[in-house]
N, C-alpha and C positions, 0 to 999 in steps of 0.2 A: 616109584610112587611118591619120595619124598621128594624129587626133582619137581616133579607134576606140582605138586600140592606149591612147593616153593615157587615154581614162576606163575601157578595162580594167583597166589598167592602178592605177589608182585604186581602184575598185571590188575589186580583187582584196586593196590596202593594207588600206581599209576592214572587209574581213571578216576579215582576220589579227589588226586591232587589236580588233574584237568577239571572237574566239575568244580571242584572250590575256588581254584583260580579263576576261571568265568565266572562264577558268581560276584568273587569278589569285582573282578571287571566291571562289571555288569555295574554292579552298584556304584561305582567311581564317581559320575556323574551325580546322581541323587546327593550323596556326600558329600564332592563339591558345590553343590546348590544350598545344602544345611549349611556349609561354613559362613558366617558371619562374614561380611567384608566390610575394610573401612577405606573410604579415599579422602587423605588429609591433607589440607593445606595449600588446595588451588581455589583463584577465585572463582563462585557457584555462581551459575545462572541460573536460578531455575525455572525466571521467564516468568511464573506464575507470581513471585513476588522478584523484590528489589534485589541485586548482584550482593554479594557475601564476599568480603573479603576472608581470605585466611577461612577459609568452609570445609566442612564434612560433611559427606553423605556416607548412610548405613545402609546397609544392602541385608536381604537374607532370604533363601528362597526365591531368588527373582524377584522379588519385590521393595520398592524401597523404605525402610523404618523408620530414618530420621535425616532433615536436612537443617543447616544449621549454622553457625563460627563456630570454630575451634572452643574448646570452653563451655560451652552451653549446649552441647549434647552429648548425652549419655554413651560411653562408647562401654558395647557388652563383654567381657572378659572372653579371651583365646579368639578375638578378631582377627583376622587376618588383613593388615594394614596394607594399603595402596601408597603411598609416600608422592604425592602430585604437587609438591609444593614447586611455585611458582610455573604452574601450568593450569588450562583454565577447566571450567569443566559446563557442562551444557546438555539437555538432554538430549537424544538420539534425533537427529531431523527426521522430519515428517515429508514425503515427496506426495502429491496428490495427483501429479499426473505423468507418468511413465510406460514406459515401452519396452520395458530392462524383460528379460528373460524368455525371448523369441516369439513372445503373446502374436494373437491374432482372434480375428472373432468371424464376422459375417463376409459372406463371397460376394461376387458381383451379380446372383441371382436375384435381387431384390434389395431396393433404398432403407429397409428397415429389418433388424433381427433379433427381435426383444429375447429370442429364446434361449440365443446363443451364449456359452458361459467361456471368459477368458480362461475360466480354472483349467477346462478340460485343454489349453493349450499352451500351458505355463512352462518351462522349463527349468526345473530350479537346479542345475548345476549346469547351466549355462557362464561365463565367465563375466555377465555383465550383473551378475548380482554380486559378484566380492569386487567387482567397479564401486557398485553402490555403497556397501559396505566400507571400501575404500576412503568415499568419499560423507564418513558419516553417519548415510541415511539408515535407519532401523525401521523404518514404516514406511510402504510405498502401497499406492493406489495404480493397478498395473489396467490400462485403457487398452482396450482394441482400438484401431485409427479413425480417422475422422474422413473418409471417404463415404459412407451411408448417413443417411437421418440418423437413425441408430445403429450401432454395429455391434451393440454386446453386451452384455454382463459384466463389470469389471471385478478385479478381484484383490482383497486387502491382504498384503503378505506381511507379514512382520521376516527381517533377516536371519533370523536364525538358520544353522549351521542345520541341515538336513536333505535326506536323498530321495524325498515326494515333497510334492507340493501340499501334504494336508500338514508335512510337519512345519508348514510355514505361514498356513492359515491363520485367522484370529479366529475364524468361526471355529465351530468343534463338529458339524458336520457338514460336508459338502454337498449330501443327499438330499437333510431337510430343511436347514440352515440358509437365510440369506449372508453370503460371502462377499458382500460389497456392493456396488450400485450399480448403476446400467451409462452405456455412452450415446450422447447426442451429439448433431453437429447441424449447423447451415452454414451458408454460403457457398462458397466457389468449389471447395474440396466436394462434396455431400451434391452437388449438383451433375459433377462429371458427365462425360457426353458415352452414354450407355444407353442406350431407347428404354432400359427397365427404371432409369433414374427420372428424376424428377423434372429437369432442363432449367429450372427460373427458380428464382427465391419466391417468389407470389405458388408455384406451388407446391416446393417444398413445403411451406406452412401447410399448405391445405393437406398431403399426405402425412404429416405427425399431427396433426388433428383431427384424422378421419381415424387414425394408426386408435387415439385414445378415446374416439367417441366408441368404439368399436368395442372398445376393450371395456367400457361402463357398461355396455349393452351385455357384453358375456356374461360381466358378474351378475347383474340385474338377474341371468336368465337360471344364474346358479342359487342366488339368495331366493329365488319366487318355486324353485324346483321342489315339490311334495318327496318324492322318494330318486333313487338313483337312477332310475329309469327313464325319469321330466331331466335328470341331470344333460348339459350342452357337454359334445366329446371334450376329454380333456385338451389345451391348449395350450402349450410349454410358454408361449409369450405373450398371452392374455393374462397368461397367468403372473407374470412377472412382470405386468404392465399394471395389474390389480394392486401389486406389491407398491407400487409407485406410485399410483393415484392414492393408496392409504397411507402413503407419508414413511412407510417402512423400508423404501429402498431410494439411496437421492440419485435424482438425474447431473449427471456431469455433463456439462454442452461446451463445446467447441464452439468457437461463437468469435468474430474480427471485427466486422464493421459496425459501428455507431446502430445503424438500423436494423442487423440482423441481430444486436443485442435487444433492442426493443422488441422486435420478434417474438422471442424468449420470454420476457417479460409479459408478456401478451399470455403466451400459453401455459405461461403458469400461473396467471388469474386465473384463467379459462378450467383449469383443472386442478388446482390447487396443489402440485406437485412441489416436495421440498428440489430445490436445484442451487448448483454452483456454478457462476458462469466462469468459459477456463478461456487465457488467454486475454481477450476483452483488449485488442491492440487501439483500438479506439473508446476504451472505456473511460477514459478522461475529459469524453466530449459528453460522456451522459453519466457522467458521476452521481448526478442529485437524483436523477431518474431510479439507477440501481439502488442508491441509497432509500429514496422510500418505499421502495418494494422489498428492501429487509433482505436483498440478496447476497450471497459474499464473493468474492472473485477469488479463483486461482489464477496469477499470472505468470508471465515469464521473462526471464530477461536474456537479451540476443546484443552481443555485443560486436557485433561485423553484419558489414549489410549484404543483401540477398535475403530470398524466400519470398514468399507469393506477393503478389502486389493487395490485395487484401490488408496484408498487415504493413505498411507503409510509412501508415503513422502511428507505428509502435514507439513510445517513448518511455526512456529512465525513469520520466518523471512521473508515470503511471500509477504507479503505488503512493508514491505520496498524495497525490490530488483525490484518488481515491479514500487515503487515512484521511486526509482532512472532509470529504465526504462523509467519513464514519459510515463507511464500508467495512467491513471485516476481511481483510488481505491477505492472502498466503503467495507463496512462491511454489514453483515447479518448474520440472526441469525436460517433462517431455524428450526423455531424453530417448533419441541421439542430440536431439535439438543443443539440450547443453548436458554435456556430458555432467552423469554422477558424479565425477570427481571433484568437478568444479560447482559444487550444487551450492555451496556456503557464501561465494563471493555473491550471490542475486542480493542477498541483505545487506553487504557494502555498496553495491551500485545504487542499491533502493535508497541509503543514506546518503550515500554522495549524491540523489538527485533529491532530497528534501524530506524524505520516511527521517521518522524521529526513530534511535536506536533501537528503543525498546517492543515499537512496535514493528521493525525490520525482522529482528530477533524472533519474537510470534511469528511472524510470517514464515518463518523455517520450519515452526514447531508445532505451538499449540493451535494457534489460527488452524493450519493444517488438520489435526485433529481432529478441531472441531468441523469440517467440512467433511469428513467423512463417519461424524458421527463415532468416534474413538477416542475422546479426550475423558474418559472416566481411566481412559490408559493408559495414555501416552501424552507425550507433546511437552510435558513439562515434570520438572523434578518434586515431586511431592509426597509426601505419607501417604502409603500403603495401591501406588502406581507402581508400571512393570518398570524393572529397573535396568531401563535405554537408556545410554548416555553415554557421550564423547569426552576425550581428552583431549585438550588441543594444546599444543605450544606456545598461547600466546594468544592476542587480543583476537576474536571471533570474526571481526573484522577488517583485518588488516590482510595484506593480500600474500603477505610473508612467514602468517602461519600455514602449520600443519598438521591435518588431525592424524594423531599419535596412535590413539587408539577408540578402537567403538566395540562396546557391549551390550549386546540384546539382553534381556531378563537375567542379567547378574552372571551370563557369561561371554567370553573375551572371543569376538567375533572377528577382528579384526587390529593387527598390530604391527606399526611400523618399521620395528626394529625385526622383526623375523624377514628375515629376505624373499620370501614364498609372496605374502601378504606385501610387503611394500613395491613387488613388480605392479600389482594392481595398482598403486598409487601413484605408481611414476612413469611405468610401462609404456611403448609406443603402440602401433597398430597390434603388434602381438597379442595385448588385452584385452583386445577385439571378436580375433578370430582363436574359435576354441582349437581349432585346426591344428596350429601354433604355439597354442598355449601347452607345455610340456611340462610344467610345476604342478603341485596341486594345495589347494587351498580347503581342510577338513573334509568329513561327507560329501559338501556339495559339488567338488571339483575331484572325487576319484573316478 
């Protein structure tokens, strides 16, 4: 009996010290997110004002408390200090138009699919999100392709380290929550030779504006409905077209030629829909056009030639003619287009071809932001925003840094010096195919 009682006895110890140990586990994370951090001594970009020599940012909670020089911010007792002298720092780029994480939206059954949602096809421990992270990016705007009128829902991920797509959300519900915008496109891709597609740009227009005469008619039939009964059956992409025409969800359009940018422009007089035109390889022939219709452009930069004859007259100099426009300009990376890794040089090329630094730098970040309607959170380093932000080796622009390290909301998402995370950075096709890919990088890669 007293053997009994002693290995109960025992056994009872043993699962106290299991349960307190996972407890304590458990909480690891929250505790590291309480601790104070300081990175001192690299110069600060934080885009939203002028570069900071010899800078500190304060971190705590995922959130940032204070940015600043050395000297003139308050740093809180038991910090735990980041040491970044003579390395730069920047906040976490903004990608607005990506392809990273095996996405897909709409089939070849029909030129439009307001209904469909990228979320439900995201893959987040796919190996081209710690590319991204690799190369950087902390906020990506993940597109279905631009083969339909419309082909999706798009969906805004911030990078953090997790093994579902809700833990990578901005939104907080995927149920009732709008999780990003929807994708448009015309010309040549959105026309394809399918008898269900459209055949001509004359009427591709006419099917995305029948798509939204359509879609006023529903809500009219819902706002005029007495009881649930007068109610029109529910419609998964009237419904998200209603979303659009009230300014609550932005349309992303894929859009090349001079004329199918006017287009565009057209049908959002016609409907008043907030929209980003993405790409715009001919946008430099109608800069003043987009300019007073108050639109902003995501572009891209393509440094080797090939791809559609469409974009032909894609040039460097795009961005700038644009800024001088007083267009609002972001960069993207549509990647595979240009890989995440290399997602930072688009702001060097945009200055080697005439973009003033500071607004090339935007274009990475806040510009970015702001096109997706997330610049209360991102895109630049500020009091009391999530605290994204890159370490880099060295001038932001020069083709011989490297970014060192990226951290999502105050944790270390990515770092060079761990050999796991630097194959993403440097990696050949392996980085590619998950197949191959035999390391693992946190949550999202076991």
């Amino acid at each position: 009996m007293d053997r009994f009682a002693h290995s109960a006895s025992s056994c009872l110890l043993a699962l106290l010290l299991v349960v307190v140990s996972g407890a304590l586990t458990a909480s690891s994370p929250a505790q590291a997110q309480q601790q104070v951090q300081v990175f001192r001594g690299a110069k600060v970009y934080p885009i939203s004002a002028d570069p900071i020599d010899d800078g500190v940012v304060v971190v705590q909670d995922g959130v940032i408390q204070a940015v600043g020089a050395d000297g003139e911010v308050e740093i809180p007792s038991g910090a735990t200090e980041h040491d970044v002298s003579g390395k730069v720092i920047m906040p976490g780029l903004v990608d607005t138009h990506s392809h990273i994480s095996q996405v897909n939206g709409g089939d070849g059954a029909a030129p439009t699919h307001p209904g469909v949602r990228t979320l439900d096809a995201v893959n987040v421990r796919h190996s081209s999100i710690g590319r991204a992270r690799s190369g950087g990016i902390t906020t990506v705007n993940v597109l279905s392709g631009s083969g339909h009128l419309l082909s999706g829902q798009t969906t805004h991920l911030k990078l953090r380290d997790g093994d579902t797509v809700e833990e990578l959300l901005f939104c907080e519900n995927p149920l009732t929550d709008i999780c990003g915008g929807i994708k448009m496109a015309n010309g040549t891709n959105s026309i394809r030779d399918n008898p269900a597609f459209p055949g001509t740009r004359a009427r591709s227009a006419s099917i995305a504006r029948q798509m939204f005469i359509d879609a006023q008619e529903y809500k009219k039939k819902k706002e005029a409905a007495e009881s649930e009964d007068d109610m029109p059956p529910m419609d998964l992409g009237k419904e998200a077209l209603i979303e659009v025409l009230e300014g609550r969800r932005i349309v992303h359009f894929h859009t090349h030629r001079h004329d199918d940018i006017l287009t565009v422009l057209r049908l959002k007089e016609e409907f008043g829909f907030e929209v980003v035109l993405h790409h715009v390889s001919e946008g430099w022939r109608v800069a003043d056009e987009i300019a007073e219709a108050g639109v902003p452009c995501s572009i891209i930069t393509i440094d080797s030639p090939g791809g559609k004859l469409e974009a032909r007259n894609l040039y460097f100099r795009t961005g700038a003619v644009l800024e001088d426009a007083g267009v609002d300009v972001a960069y993207h990376t549509d990647d595979f287009i240009t890989d995440s890794r290399l997602f930072l040089r688009s702001a060097a090329i945009g200055v080697r071809a005439g973009m003033s630094e500071a607004k090339a730098l935007e274009a990475m970040t806040l510009a970015g932001a702001r096109m997706l309607g997330l610049e209360d959170r991102v895109g630049s380093l500020e009091e009391g925003k999530d605290a994204d932000l890159i370490v880099l080796s060295g001038d932001p622009l020069s083709v011989y840094t490297n970014i060192e390290e990226t951290w999502v909301e105050g944790q270390k998402v990515f770092d060079r010096e761990n050999p796991d995370d630097r194959d993403f950075a440097t990696g050949g096709y392996g980085v590619y195919d998950d197949g191959t890919l035999h390391h693992h990088h946190g949550p999202a890669h076991e």
